[in-house]
N, CA, C and O atoms as CSV, one atom per row, in Angstrom:
chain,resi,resn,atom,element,x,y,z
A,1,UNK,N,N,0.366,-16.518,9.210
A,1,UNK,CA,C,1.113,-15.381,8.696
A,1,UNK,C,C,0.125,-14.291,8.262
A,1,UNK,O,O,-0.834,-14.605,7.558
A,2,UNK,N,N,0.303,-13.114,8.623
A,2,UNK,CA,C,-0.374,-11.810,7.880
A,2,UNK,C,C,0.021,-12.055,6.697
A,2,UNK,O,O,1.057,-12.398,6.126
A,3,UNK,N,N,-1.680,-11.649,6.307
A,3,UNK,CA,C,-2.042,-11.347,4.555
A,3,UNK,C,C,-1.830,-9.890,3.875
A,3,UNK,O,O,-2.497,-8.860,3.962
A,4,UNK,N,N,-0.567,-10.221,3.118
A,4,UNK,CA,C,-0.558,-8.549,2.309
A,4,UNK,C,C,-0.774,-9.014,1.107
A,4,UNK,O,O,-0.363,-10.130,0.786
A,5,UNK,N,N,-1.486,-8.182,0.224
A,5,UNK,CA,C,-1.622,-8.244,-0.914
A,5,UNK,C,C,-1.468,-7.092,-1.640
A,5,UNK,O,O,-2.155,-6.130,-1.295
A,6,UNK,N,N,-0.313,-6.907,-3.075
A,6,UNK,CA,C,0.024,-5.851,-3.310
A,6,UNK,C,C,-0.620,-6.267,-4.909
A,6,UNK,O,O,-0.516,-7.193,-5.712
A,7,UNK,N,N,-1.283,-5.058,-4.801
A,7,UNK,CA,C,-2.024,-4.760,-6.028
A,7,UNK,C,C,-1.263,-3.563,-6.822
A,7,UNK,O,O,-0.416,-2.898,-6.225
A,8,UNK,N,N,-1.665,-3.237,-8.533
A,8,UNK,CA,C,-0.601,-2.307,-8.947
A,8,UNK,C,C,-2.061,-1.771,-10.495
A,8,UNK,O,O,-2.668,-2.458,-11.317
A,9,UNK,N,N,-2.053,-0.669,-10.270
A,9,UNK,CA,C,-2.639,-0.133,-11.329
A,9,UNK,C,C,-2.670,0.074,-12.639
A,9,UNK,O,O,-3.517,0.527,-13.410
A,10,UNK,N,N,-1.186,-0.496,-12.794
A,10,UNK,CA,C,-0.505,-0.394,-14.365
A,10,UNK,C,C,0.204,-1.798,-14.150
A,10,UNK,O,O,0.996,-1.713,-13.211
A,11,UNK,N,N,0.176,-2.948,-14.669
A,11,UNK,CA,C,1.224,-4.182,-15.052
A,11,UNK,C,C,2.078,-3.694,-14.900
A,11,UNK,O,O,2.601,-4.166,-13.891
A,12,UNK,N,N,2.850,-2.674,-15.449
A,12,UNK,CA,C,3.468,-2.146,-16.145
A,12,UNK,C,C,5.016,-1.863,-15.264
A,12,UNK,O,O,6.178,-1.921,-15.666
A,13,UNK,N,N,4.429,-1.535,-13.886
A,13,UNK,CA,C,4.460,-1.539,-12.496
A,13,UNK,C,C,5.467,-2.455,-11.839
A,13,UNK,O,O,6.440,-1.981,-11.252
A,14,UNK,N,N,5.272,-3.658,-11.917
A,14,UNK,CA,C,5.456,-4.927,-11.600
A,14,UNK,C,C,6.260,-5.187,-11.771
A,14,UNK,O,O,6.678,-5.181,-12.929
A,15,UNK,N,N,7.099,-5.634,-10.613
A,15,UNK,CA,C,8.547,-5.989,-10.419
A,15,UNK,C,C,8.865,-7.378,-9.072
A,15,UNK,O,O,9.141,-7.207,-7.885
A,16,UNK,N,N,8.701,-8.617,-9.793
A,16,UNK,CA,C,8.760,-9.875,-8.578
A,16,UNK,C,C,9.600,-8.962,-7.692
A,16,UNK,O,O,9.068,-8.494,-6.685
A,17,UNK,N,N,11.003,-8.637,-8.010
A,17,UNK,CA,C,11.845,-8.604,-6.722
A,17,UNK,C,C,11.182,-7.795,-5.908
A,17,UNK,O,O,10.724,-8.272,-4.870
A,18,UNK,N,N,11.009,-6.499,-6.193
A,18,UNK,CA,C,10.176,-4.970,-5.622
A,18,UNK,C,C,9.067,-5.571,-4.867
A,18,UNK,O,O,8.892,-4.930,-3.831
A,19,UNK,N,N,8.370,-6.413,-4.969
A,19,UNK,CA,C,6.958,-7.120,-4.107
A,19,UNK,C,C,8.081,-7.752,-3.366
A,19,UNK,O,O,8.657,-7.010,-2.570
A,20,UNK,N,N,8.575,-9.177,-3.487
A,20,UNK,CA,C,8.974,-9.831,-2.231
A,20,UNK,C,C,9.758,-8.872,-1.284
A,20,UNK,O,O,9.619,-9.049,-0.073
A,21,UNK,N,N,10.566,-7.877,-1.728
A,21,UNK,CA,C,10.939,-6.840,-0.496
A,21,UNK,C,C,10.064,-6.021,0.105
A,21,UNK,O,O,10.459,-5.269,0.996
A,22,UNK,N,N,8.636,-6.046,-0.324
A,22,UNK,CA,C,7.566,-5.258,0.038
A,22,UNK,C,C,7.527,-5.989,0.883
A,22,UNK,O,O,8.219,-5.894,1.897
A,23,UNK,N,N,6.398,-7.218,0.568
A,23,UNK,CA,C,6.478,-8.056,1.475
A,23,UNK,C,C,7.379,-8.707,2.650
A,23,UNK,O,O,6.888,-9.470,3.483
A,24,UNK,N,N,8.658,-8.358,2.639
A,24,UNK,CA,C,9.375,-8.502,3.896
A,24,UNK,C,C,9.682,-7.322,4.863
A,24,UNK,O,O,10.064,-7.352,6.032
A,25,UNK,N,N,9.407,-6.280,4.045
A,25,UNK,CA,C,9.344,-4.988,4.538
A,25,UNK,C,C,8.027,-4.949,5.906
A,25,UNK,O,O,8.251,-4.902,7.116
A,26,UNK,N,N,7.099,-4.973,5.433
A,26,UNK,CA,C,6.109,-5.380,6.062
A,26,UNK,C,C,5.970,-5.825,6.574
A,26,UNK,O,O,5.433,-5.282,7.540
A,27,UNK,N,N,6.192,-7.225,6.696
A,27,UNK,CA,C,6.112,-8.260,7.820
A,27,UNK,C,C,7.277,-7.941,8.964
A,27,UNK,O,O,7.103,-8.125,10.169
A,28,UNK,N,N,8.376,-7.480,8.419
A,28,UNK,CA,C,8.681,-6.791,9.757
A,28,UNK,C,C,8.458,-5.673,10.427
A,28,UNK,O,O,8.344,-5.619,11.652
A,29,UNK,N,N,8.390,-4.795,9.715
A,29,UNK,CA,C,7.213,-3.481,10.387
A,29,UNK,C,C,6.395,-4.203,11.333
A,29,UNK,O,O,6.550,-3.957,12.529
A,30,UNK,N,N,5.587,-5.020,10.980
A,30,UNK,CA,C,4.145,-5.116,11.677
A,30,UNK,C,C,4.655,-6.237,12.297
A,30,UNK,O,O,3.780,-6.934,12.812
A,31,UNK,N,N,5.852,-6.662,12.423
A,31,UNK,CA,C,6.996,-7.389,13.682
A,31,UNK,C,C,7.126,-6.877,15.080
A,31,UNK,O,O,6.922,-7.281,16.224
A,32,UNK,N,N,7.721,-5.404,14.242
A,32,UNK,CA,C,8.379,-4.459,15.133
A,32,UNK,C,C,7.095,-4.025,16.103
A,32,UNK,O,O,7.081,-4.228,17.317
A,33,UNK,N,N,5.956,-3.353,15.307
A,33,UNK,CA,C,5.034,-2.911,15.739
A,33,UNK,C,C,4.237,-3.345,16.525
A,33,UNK,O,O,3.291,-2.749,17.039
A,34,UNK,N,N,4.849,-5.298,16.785
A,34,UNK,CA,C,3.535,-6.198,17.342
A,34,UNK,C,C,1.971,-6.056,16.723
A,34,UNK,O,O,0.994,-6.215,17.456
A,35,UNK,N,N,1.877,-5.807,15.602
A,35,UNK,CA,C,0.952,-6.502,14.661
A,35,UNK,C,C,0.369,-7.705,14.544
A,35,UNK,O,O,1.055,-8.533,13.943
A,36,UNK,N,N,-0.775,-8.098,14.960
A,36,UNK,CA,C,-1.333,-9.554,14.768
A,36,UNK,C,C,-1.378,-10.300,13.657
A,36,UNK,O,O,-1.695,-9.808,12.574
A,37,UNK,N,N,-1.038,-11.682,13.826
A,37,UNK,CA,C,-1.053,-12.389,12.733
A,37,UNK,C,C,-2.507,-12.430,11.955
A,37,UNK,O,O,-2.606,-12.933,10.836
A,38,UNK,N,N,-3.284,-12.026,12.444
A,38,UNK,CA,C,-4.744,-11.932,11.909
A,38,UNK,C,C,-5.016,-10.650,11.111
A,38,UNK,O,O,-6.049,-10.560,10.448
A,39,UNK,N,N,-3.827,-9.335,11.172
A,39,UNK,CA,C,-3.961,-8.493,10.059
A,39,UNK,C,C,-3.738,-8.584,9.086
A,39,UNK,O,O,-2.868,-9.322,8.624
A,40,UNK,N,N,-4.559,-7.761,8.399
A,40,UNK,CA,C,-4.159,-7.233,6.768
A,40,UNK,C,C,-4.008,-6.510,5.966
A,40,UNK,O,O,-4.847,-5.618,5.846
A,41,UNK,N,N,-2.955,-6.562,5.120
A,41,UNK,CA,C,-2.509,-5.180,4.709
A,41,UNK,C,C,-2.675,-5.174,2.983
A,41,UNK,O,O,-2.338,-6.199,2.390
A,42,UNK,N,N,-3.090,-4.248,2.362
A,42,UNK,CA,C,-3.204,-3.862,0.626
A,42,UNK,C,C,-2.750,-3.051,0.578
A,42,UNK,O,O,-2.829,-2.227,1.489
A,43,UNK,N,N,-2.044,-2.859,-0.495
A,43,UNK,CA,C,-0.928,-1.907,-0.814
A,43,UNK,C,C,-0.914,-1.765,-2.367
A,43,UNK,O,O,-0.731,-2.741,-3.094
A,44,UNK,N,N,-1.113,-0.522,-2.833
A,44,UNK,CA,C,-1.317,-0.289,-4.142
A,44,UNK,C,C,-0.185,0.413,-4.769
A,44,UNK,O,O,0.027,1.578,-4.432
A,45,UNK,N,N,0.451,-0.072,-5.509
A,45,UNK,CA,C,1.561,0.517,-6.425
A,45,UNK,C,C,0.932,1.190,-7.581
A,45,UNK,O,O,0.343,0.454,-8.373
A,46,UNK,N,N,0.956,2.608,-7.845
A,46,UNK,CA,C,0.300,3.347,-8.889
A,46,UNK,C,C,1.283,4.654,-9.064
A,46,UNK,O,O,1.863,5.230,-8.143
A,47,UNK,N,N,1.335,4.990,-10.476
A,47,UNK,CA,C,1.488,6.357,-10.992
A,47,UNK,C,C,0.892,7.595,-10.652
A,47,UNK,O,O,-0.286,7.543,-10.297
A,48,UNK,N,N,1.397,8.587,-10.679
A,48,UNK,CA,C,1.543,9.716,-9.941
A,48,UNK,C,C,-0.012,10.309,-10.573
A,48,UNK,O,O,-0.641,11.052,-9.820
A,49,UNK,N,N,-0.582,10.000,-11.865
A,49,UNK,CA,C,-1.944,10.422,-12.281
A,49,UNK,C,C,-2.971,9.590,-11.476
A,49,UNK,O,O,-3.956,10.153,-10.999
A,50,UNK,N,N,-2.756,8.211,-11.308
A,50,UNK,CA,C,-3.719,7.481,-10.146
A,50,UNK,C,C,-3.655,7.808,-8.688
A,50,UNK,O,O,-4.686,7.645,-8.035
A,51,UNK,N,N,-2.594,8.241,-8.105
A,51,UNK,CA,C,-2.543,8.943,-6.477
A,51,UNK,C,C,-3.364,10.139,-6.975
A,51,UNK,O,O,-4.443,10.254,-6.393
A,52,UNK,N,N,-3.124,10.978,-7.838
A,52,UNK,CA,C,-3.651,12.499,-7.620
A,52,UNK,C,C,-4.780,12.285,-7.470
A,52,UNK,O,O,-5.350,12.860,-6.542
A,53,UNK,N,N,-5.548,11.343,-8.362
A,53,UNK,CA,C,-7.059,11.059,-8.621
A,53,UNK,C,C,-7.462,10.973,-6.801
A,53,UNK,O,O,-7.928,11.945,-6.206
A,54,UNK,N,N,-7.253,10.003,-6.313
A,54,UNK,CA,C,-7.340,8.902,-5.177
A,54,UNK,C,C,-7.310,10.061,-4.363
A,54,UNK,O,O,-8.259,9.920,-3.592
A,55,UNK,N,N,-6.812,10.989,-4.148
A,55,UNK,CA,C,-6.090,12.014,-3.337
A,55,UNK,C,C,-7.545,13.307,-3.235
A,55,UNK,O,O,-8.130,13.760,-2.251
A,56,UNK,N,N,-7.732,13.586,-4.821
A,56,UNK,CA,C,-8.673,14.589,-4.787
A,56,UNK,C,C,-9.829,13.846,-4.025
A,56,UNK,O,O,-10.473,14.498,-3.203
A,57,UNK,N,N,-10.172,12.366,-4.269
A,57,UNK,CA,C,-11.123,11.841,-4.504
A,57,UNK,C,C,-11.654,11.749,-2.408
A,57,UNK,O,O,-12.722,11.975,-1.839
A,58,UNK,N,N,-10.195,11.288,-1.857
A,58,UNK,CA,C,-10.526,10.789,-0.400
A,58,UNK,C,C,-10.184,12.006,0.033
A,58,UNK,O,O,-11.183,12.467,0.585
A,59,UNK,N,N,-8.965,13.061,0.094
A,59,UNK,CA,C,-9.190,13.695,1.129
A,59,UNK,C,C,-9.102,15.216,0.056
A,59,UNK,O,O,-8.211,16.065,0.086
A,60,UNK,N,N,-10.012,15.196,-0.608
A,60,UNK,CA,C,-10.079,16.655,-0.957
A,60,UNK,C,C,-8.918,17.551,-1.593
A,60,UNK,O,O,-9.187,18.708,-1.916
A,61,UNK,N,N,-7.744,17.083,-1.762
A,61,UNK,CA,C,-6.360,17.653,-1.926
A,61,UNK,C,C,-6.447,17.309,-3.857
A,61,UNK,O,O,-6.712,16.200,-4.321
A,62,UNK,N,N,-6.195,18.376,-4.572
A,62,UNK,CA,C,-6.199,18.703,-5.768
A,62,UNK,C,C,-4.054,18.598,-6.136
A,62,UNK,O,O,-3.264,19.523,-6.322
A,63,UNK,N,N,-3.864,17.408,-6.106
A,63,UNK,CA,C,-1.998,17.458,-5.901
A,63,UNK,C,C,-1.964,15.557,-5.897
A,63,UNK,O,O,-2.767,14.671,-5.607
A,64,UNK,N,N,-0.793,15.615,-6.309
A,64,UNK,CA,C,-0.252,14.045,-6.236
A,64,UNK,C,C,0.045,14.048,-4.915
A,64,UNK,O,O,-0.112,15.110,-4.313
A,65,UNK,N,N,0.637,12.618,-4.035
A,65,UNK,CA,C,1.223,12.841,-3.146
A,65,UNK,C,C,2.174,11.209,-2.999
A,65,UNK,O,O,2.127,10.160,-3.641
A,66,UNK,N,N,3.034,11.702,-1.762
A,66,UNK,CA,C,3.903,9.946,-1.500
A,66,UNK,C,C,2.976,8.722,-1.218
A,66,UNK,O,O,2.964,7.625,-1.776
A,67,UNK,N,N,2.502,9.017,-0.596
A,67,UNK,CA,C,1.250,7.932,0.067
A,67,UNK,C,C,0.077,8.467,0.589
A,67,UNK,O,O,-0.104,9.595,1.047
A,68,UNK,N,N,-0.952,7.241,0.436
A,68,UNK,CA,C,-2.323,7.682,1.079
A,68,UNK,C,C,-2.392,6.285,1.908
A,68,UNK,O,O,-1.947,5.194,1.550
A,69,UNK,N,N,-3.062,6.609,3.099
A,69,UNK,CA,C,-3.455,5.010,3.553
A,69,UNK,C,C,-4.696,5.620,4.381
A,69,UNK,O,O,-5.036,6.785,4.587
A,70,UNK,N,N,-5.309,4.230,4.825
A,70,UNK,CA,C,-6.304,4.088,5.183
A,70,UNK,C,C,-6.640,3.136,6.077
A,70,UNK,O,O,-6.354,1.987,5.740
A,71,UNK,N,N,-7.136,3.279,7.065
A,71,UNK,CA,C,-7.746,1.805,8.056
A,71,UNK,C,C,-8.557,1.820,7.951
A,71,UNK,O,O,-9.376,2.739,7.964
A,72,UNK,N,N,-8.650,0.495,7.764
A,72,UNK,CA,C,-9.864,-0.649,7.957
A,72,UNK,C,C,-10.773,-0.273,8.921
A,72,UNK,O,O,-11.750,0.423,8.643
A,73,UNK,N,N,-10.609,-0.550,9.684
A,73,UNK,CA,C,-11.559,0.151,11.455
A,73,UNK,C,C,-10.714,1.009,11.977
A,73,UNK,O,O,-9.524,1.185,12.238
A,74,UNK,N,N,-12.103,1.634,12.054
A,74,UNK,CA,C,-11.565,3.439,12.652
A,74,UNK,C,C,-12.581,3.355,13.676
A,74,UNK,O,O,-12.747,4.291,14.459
C-alpha cells in the first residue's frame, strides 16, 4: 500500500475522522491516476500564518494560499 503521512503544525489541527478521509481520498486519487504502490505522499495540515510563511519562503509570493505542493523528483 502507498505511504501517506499527514503531518499538522498545530495539534490543535487534528481530527482522526478528517485524516482517515484524507487518507482515502488519496489512495483513490493516486487509484484513479495509476499511482504506484511504491509512492509517497506528506501532506501538511497548517494555519493560514504557516502557508504564508512556506509560500514567501518556496516560491517568493508574500500572501497565504490553498495549497503548496511539491515533488519529490523533478
Amino acid at each position: 500500500m502507498m505511504e501517506i503521512t499527514v503531518n499538522y503544525s498545530n495539534l490543535g489541527l487534528y481530527s482522526q475522522e478528517m485524516e482517515t478521509l484524507l487518507n482515502k481520498v488519496l489512495q483513490k486519487g493516486a487509484e484513479i491516476q495509476k499511482i504506484g504502490q511504491d509512492a509517497e505522499i506528506s501532506l501538511l495540515i497548517c494555519d493560514n500564518e504557516t502557508i504564508h510563511r512556506l509560500n514567501k519562503q518556496y516560491r517568493g509570493v508574500d500572501a497565504s494560499t490553498d495549497v503548496l505542493s511539491f515533488a519529490l523528483n523533478e
